[in-house]
RODO-2510 file (C-alpha; in nm, 4 decimals, decimal comma):
residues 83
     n   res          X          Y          Z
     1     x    -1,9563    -0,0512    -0,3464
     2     x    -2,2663    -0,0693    -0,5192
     3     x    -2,4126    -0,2551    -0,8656
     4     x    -2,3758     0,0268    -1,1459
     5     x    -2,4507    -0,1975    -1,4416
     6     x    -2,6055    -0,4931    -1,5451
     7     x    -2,5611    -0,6014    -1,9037
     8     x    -2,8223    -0,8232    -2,0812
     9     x    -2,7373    -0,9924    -2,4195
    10     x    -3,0769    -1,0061    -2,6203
    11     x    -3,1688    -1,1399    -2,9702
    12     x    -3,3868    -0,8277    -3,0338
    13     x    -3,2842    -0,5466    -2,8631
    14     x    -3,5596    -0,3295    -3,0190
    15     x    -3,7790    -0,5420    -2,8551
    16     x    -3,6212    -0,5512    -2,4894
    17     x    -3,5921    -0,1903    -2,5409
    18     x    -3,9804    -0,1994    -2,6064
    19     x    -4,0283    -0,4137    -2,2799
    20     x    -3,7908    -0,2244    -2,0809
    21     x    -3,8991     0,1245    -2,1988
    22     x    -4,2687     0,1414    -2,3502
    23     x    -4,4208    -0,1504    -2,1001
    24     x    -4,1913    -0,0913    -1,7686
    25     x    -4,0985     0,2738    -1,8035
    26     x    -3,7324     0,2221    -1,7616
    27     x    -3,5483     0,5544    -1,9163
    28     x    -3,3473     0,5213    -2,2110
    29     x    -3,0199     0,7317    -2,1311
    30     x    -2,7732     0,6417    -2,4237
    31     x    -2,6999     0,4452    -2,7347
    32     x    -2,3917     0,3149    -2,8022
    33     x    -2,3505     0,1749    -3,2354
    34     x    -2,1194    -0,1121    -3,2497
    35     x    -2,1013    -0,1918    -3,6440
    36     x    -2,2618    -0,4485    -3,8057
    37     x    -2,4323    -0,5607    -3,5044
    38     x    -2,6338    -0,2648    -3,4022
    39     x    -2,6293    -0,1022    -3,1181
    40     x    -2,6609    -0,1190    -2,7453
    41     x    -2,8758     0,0715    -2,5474
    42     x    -2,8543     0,2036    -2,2200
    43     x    -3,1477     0,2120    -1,9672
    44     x    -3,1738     0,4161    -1,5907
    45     x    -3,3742     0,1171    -1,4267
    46     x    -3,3569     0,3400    -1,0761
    47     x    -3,0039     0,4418    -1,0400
    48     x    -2,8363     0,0617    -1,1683
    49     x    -2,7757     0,0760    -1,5435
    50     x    -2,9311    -0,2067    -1,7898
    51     x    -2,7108    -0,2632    -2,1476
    52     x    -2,9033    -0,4192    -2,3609
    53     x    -2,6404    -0,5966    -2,5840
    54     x    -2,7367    -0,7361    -2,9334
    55     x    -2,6358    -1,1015    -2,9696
    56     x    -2,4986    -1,0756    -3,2894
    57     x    -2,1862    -0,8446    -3,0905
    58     x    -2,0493    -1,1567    -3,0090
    59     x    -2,1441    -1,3957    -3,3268
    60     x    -1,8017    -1,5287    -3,3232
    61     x    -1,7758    -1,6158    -2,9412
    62     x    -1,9702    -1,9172    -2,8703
    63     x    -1,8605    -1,9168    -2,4830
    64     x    -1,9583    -1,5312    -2,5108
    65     x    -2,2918    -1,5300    -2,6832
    66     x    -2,5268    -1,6786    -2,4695
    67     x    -2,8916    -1,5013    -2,4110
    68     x    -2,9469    -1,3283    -2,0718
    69     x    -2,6659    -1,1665    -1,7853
    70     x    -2,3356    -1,1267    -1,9529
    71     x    -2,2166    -0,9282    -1,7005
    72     x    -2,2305    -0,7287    -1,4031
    73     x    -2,0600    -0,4262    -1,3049
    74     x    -1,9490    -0,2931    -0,9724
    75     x    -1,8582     0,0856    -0,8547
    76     x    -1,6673     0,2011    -0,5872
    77     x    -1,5765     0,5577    -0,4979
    78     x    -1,2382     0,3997    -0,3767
    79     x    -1,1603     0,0839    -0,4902
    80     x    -0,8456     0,0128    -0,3298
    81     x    -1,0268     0,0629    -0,0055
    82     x    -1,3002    -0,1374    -0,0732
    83     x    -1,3229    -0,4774     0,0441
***
């Protein structure tokens, strides 16, 4: 099992993607439009995925819109096997 994502929520995400991408090279691979809130983009940072989350995707969840890690995610080419 290894780390495959790790999702950021950001007030700016034009300017993470800035930091991420123009300042620390870090590849953007996808975007991902979620309404009214923007969009999320999708960085290679070396084989672990960033997702740079716009706040404002989670305006109505206090508990859920805090700044920084929201969340990880794990991969595992057999999960029921993996302990």
């Amino acid at each position: 099992m290894r780390i495959w994502k790790i999702a950021l929520l950001v007030d700016d995400v034009t300017a993470a993607e800035n930091l991420y991408h123009e300042v620390l090279g870090v590849k953007v691979i996808s975007r991902l439009p979620i309404g009214n809130a923007g969009e999320c983009v999708f960085l290679d940072a070396g084989g672990v995925q960033l997702e740079l989350i716009p706040k404002a995707a989670f305006a109505e969840e206090d508990r859920l819109s805090r700044l920084g890690l929201h969340h990880l995610s794990f991969k595992a080419d057999d999960v029921e096997g993996t302990t």
